[in-house]
C-alpha positions as CSV (number, residue, x, y, z in Angstrom):
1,X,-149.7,-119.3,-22.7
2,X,-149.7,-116.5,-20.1
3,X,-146.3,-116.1,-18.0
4,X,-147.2,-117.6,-15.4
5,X,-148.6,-120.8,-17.4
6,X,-144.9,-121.2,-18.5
7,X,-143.4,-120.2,-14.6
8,X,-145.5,-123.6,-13.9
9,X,-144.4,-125.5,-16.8
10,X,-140.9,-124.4,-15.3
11,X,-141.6,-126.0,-12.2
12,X,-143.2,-129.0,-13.3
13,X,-140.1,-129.8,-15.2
14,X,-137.7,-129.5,-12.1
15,X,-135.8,-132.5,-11.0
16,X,-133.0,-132.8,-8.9
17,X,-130.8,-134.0,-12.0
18,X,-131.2,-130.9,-13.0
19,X,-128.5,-129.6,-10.7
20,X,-125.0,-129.3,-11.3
21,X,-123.4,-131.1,-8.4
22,X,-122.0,-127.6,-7.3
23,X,-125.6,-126.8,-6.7
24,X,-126.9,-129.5,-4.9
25,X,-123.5,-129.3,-2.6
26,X,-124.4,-125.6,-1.7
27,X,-128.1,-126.1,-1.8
28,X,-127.1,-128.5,1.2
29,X,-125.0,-126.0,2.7
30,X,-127.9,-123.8,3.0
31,X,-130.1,-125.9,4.5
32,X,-127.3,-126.9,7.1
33,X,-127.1,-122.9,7.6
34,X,-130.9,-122.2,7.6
35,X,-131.3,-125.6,10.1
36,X,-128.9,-123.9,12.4
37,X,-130.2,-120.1,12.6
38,X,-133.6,-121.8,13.6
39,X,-132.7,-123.5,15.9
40,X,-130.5,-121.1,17.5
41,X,-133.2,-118.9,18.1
42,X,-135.3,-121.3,19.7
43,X,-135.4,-119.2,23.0
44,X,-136.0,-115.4,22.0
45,X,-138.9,-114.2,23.5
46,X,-140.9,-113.8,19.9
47,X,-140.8,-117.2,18.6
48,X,-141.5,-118.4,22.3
49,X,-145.0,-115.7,22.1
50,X,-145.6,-117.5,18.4
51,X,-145.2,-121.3,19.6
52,X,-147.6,-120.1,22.0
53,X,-150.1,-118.9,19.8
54,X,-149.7,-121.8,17.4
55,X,-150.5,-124.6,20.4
56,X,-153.2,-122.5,21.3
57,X,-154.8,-122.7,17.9
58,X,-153.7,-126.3,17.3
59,X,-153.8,-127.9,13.6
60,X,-153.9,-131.2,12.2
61,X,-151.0,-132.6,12.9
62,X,-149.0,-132.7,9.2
63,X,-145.9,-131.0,9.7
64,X,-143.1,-130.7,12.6
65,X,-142.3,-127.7,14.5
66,X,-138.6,-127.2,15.0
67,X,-137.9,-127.9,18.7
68,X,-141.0,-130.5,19.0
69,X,-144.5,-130.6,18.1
70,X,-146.7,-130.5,15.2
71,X,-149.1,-128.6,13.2
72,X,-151.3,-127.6,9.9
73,X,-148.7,-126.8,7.3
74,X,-149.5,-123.5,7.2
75,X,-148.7,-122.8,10.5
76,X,-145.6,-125.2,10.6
77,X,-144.2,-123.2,7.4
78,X,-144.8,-119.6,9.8
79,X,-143.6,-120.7,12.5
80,X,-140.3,-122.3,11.3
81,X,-139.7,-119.3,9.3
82,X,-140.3,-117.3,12.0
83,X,-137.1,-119.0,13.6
84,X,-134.8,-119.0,10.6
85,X,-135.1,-115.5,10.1
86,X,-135.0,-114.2,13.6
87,X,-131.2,-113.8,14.0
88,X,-130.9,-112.2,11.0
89,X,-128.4,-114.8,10.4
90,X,-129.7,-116.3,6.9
91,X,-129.0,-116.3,3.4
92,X,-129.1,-113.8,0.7
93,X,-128.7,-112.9,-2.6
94,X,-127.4,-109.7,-4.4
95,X,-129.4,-108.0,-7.3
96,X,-129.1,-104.5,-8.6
97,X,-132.1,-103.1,-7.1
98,X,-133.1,-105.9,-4.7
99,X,-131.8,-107.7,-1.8
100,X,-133.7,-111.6,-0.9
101,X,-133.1,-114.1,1.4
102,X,-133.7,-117.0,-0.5
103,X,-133.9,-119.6,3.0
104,X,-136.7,-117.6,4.0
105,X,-138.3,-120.2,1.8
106,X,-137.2,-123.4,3.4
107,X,-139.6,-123.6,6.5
108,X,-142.6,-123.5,3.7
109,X,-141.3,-126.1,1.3
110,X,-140.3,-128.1,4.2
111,X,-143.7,-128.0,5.6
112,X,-145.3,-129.2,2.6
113,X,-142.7,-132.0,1.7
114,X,-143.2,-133.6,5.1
115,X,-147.2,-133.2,4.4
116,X,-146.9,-135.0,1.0
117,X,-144.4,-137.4,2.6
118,X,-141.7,-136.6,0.1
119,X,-138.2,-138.1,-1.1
120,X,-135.0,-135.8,0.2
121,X,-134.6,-135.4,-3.2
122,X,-137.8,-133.9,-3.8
123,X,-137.6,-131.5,-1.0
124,X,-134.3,-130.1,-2.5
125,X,-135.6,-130.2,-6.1
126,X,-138.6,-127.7,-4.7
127,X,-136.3,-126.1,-2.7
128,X,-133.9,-125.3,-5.2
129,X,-136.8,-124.4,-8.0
130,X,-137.9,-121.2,-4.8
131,X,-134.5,-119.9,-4.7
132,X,-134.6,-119.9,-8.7
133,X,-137.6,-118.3,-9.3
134,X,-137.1,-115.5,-5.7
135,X,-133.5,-114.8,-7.5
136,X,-135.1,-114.7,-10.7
137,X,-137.5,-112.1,-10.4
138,X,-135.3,-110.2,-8.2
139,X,-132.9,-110.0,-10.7
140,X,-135.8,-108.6,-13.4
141,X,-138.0,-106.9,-11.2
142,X,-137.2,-105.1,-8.2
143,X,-139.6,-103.4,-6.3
144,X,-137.8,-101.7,-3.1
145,X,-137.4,-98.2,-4.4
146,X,-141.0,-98.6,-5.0
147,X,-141.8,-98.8,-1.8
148,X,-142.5,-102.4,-1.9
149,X,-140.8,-105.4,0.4
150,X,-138.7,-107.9,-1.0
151,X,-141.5,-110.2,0.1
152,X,-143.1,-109.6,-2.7
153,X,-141.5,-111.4,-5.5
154,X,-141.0,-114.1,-2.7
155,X,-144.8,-114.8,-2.5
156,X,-144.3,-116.1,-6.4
157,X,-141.0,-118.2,-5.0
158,X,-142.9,-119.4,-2.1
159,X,-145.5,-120.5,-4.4
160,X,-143.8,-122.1,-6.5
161,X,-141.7,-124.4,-3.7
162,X,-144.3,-125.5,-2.2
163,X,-146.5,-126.4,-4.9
164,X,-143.7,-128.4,-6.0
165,X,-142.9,-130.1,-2.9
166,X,-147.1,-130.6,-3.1
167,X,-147.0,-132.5,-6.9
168,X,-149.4,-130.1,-8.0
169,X,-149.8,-130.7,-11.5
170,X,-148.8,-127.8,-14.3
171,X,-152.5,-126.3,-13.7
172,X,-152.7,-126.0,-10.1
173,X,-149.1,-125.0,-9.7
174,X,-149.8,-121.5,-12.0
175,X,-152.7,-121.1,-9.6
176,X,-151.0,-121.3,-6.7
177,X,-148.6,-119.0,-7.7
178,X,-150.9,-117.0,-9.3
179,X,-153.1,-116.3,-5.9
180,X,-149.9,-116.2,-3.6
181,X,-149.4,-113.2,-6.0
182,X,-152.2,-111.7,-6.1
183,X,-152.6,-111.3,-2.5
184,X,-149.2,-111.1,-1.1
185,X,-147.7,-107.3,-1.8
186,X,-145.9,-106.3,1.1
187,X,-144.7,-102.5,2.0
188,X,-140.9,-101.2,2.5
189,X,-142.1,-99.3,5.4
190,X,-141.2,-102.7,7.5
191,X,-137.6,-102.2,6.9
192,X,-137.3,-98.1,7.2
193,X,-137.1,-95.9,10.4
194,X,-137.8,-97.4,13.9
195,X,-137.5,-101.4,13.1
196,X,-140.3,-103.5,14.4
197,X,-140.4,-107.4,15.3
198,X,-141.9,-107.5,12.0
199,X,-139.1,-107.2,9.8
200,X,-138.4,-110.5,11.0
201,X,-141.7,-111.9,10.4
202,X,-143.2,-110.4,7.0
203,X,-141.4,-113.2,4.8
204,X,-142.5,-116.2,7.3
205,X,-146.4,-114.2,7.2
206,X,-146.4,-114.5,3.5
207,X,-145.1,-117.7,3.4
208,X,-147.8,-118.9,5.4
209,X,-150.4,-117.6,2.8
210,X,-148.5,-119.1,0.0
211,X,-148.4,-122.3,1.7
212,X,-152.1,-122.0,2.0
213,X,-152.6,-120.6,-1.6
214,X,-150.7,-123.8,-2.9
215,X,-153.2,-126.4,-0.4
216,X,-156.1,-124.1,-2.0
217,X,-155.1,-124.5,-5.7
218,X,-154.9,-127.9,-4.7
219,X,-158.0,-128.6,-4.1
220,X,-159.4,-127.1,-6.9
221,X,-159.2,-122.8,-6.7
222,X,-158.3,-120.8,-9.5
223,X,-156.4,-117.7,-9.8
224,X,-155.7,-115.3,-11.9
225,X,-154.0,-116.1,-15.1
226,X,-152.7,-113.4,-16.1
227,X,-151.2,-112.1,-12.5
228,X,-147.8,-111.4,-14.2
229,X,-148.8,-109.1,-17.6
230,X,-152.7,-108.5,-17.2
231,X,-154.4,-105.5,-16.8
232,X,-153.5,-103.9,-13.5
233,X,-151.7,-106.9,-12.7
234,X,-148.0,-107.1,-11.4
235,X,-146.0,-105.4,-14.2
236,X,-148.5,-102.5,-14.3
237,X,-149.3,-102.0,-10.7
238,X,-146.2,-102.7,-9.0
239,X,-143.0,-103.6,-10.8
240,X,-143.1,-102.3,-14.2
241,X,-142.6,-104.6,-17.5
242,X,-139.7,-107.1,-17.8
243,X,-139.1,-110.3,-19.6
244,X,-137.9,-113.6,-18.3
245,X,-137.7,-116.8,-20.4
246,X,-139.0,-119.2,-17.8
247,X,-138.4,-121.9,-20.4
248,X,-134.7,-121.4,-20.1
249,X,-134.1,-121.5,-16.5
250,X,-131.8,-124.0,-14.8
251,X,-131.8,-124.6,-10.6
252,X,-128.1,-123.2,-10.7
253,X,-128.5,-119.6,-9.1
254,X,-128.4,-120.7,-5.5
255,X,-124.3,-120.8,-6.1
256,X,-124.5,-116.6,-6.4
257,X,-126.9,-116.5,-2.9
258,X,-124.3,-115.8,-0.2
259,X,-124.5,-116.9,3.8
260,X,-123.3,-114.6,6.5
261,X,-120.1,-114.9,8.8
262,X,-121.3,-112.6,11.0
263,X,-124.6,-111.7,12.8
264,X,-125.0,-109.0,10.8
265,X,-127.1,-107.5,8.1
266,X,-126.0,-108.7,4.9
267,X,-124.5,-105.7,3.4
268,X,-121.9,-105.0,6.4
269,X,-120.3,-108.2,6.3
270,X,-117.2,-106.8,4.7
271,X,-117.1,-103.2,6.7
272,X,-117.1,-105.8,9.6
273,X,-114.2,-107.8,8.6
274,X,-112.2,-104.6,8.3
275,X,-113.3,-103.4,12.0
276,X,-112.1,-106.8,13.0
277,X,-109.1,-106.0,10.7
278,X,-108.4,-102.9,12.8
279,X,-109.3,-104.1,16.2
280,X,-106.2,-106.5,15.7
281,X,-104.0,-103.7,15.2
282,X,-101.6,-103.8,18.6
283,X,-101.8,-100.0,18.5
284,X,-105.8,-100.2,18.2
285,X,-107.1,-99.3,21.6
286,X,-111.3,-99.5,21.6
287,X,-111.5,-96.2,23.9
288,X,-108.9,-94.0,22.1
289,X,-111.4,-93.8,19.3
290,X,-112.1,-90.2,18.0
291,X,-113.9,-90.9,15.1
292,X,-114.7,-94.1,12.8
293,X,-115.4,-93.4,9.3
294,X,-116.7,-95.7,6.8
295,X,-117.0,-94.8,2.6
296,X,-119.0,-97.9,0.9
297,X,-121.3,-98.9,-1.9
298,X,-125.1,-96.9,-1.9
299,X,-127.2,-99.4,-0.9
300,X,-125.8,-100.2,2.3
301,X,-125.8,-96.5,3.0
302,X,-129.2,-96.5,2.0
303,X,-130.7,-99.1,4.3
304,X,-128.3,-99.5,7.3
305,X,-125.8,-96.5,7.0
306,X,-128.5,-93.7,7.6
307,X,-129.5,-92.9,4.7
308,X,-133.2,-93.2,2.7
309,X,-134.5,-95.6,5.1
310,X,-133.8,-93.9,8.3
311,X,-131.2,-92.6,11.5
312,X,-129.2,-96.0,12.5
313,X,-127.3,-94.1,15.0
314,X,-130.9,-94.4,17.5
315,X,-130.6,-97.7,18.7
316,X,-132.9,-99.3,21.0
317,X,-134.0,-102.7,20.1
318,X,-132.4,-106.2,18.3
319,X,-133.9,-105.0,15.3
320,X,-132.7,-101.7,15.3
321,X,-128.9,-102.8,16.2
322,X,-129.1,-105.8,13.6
323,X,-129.9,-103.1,10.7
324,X,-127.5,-100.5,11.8
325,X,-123.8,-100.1,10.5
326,X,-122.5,-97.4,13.4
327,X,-123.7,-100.2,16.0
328,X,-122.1,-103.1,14.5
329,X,-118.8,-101.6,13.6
330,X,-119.0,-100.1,17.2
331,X,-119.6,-103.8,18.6
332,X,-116.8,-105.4,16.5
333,X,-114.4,-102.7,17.7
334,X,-115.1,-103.3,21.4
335,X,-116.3,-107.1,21.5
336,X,-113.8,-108.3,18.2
337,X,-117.4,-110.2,17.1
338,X,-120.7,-109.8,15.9
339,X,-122.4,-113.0,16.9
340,X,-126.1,-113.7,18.9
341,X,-124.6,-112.5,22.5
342,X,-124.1,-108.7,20.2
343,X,-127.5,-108.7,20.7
344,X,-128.8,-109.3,24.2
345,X,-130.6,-105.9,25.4
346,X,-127.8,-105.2,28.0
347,X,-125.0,-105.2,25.3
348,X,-127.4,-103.3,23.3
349,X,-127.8,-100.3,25.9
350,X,-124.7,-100.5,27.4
351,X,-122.6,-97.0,27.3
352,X,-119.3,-98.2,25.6
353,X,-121.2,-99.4,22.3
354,X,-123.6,-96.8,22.4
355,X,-121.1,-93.8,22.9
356,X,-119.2,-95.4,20.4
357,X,-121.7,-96.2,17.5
358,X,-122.3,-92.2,17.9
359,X,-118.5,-91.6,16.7
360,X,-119.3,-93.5,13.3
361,X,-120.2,-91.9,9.9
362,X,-120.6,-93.6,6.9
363,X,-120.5,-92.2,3.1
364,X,-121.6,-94.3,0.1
365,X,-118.3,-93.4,-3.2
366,X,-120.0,-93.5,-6.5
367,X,-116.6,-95.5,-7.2
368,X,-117.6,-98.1,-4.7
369,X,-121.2,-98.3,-5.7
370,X,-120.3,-99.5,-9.5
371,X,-118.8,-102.5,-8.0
372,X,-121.8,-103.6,-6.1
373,X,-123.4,-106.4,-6.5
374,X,-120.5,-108.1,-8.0
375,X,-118.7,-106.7,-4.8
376,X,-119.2,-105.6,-1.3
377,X,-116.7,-102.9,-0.8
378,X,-116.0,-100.9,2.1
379,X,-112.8,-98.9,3.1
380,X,-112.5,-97.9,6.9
381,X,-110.6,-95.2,8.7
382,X,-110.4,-95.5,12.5
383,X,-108.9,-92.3,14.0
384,X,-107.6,-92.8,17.7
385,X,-107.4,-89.7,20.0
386,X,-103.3,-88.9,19.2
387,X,-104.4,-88.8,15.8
388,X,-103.0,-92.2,14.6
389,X,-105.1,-92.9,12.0
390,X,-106.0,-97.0,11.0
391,X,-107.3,-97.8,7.9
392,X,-108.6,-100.9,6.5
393,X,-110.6,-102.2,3.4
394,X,-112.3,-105.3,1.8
395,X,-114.3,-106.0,-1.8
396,X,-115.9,-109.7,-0.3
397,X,-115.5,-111.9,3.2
398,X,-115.9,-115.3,3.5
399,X,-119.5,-116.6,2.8
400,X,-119.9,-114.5,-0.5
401,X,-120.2,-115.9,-3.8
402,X,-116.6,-115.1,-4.4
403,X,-115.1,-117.2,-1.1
404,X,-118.1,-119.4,-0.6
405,X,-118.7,-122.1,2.6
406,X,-117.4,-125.6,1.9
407,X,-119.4,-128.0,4.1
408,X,-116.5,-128.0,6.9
409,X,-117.2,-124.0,7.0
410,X,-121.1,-124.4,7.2
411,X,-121.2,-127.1,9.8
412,X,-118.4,-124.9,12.3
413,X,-120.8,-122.2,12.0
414,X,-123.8,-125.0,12.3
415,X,-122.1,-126.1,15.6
416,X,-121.2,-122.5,17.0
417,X,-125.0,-121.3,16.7
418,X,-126.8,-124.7,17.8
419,X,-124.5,-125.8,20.6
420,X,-126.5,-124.1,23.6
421,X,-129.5,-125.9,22.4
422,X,-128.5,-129.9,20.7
423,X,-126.4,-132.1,22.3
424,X,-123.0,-133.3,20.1
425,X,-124.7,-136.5,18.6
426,X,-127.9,-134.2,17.7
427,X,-125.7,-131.8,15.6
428,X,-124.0,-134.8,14.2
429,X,-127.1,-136.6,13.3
430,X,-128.9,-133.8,11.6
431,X,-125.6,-133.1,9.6
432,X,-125.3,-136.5,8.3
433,X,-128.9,-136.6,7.1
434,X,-129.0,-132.9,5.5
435,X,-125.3,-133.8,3.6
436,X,-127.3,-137.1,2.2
437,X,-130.8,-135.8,1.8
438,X,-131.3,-136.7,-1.4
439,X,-131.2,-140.6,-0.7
440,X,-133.1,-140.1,2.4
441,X,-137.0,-139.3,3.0
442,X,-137.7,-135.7,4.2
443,X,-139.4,-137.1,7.6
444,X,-136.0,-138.2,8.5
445,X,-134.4,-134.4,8.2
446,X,-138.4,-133.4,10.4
447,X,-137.6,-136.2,12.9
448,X,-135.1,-135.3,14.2
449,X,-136.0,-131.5,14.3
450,X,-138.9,-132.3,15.9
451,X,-136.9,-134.4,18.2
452,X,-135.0,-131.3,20.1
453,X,-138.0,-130.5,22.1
454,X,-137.1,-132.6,25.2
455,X,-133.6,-130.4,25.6
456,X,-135.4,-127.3,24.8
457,X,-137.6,-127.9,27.8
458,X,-135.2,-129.4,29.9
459,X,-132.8,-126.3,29.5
């Protein structure tokens, strides 16, 4: 049996009894939280170009588009993971030499569920086994300082989900993975220098091809058996060799992904709560600041702290600003948040923020590096012009693994990004059916998502 023979045998096994009831309860929470992000970004100008494009091409109509509308799974599963990762609000999860976002998944599994007409239950089950097997392999083989995107082990997660959600049996589930694979090997390049619109779009683009690899194994294409160990497969051309036990995998890893309380890329989540820390200070005063200074863990020098992957004190664009520690420390200083409104262009290029974000260094401490990813440490020094000099630090925040979201957390920040765009009973009525989703049928969870078109337009 080749690996990914027993990856399929893996996710043919799957059930939702599988999970602990601490898993399913923050599998929920997840989808509350990747519900939310999407739908909060339901307005910015690239998702409003995609919808565009996708009723231009059309598509049987299979699947629902969040906001209204429907399309060809493949196009439903990019364009509703266009919208969840747009804010750069989503999940993620923590491995030594790779970060994922695990949600990126959802708007693929979701897709195919729907298509297939599946049980809530179901949906979750497939759900769950994507996060698994994207945690999984990040865990065993990362790929980023080898100048490959995290997309990559996702196009085996995305795969996997959706062939799931499909009821592919054991034969057509390893081919599905195994030509999602094969043809889905993204570069690092779209998350280093001068961001692009694409770093928000490379996980939905491959999860459009693994949706369509999955609907392709399904009706009868093959694909390469030995993708994982053959010769100049993925352990020789891209990852090097590893060993995972597929056999002994459980669905329980989704309670070590963590969500974000601020708008923020994931590893400045605690360097922002100390900013906030400071900015409460009664002697703080925003435009006394001489010089901010932050010490923290490697990788967060490394890709938003200027470091390997580029200058983050240039910052012109969303994505620029989103993936760049001296502007968000700047913005929490001044603004005391980091939400959506951080973002707007005018905040962006405004002088305060942008004279500011100039002021900050950061410096990774090997000290502070051996605690990551167990930890997200960051000390912080503000120094104000009379020399007064306000430190601050923090090892986690709320929304890591440590201090995870209970429901009540999840649906305050489920309320705070959806409110411009759903009416009270909306929220209400999509929370009710994600926190019972596995007695009800995934078209009731697509419903009413596909329901929030008539405000969109009205607004």
């Amino acid at each position: 049996m080749t690996e990914v023979q027993e990856l399929a045998m893996f996710v043919e096994r799957a059930r939702f009894g599988d999970l602990s009831a601490a898993a399913a309860e923050q599998l929920k929470i997840r989808v509350l939280d990747t519900i939310g992000v999407a739908i909060g970004a339901l307005r910015s100008a690239p998702i409003v170009a995609i919808r565009t494009l996708t009723t231009e091409l059309g598509g049987q109509s299979l699947s629902t588009l969040i906001g209204g509308g429907k399309t060809a799974p493949d196009r439903a599963a990019f364009y509703n993971g266009a919208l969840s990762r747009y804010l750069d609000f989503m999940d993620s999860y923590l491995a030594h030499g790779e970060t994922c976002h695990p949600s990126d998944n959802l708007g693929a599994v979701l897709a195919a569920a729907e298509m297939k007409r599946a049980s809530g239950a179901e949906f979750l089950t497939a759900l769950a086994v994507a996060y698994q097997v994207q945690t999984r392999l990040s865990d065993v083989a990362p790929v980023r300082d080898r100048g490959f995107d995290h997309t990559t082990q996702g196009a085996y997660a995305a795969a996997a989900g959706v062939a799931k959600a499909l009821r592919l049996p054991r034969e057509q589930i390893a081919n599905a993975i195994a030509i999602s694979g094969t043809a889905n090997n993204a570069l690092r390049v779209t998350r280093t220098g001068a961001l692009s619109q694409w770093k928000g779009l490379a996980y939905p683009n491959m999860a459009m091809a693994a949706t369509h690899a999955a609907l392709l194994a399904a009706h009868g294409i093959t694909g390469p058996e030995a993708v994982f160990e053959g010769n100049k497969g993925f352990m020789e051309t891209i990852s090097g060799p590893f060993e995972i036990d597929w056999l002994k995998e459980d669905l329980e890893r989704v309670k070590l992904t963590i969500l974000k309380k601020h708008n923020a890329e994931i590893h400045s989540q605690s360097a922002i709560d100390a900013a906030l820390d400071i900015r409460a200070r009664p002697n703080f005063r925003a435009g006394a600041v001489r010089a901010v200074r932050l010490e923290t863990f490697a990788v967060a020098h490394q890709i938003i702290g200027g470091g390997e992957e580029g200058d983050k004190r240039i910052v012109r664009t969303k994505e620029e600003a989103d993936h760049s520690l001296p502007y968000m420390l700047a913005a929490a200083l001044i603004d005391g948040r980091v939400q959506p409104e951080q973002y707007a262009q005018e905040r962006i290029q405004a002088a305060d923020v942008q004279d500011l974000l100039r002021k900050v260094t950061v410096v990774p401490v090997a000290a502070l590096s051996a605690l990551f990813p167990q930890r997200l440490p960051a000390r912080l020094e503000v120094e104000l012009d009379d020399g007064e000099i306000l430190r601050a630090s923090r090892e986690d925040y709320h929304g890591f693994h440590t201090n995870p979201f209970d429901w009540t957390a999840a649906r305050a920040k489920f309320d705070s990004v959806t409110r411009a765009f759903t009416t009270a009973d909306e929220r209400a009525a999509m929370a009710d059916v994600i926190a019972n989703l596995h007695e009800r049928p995934v078209v009731d969870l697509a419903a009413l998502l596909g329901g929030l078109g008539a405000y969109e337009t009205a607004a």
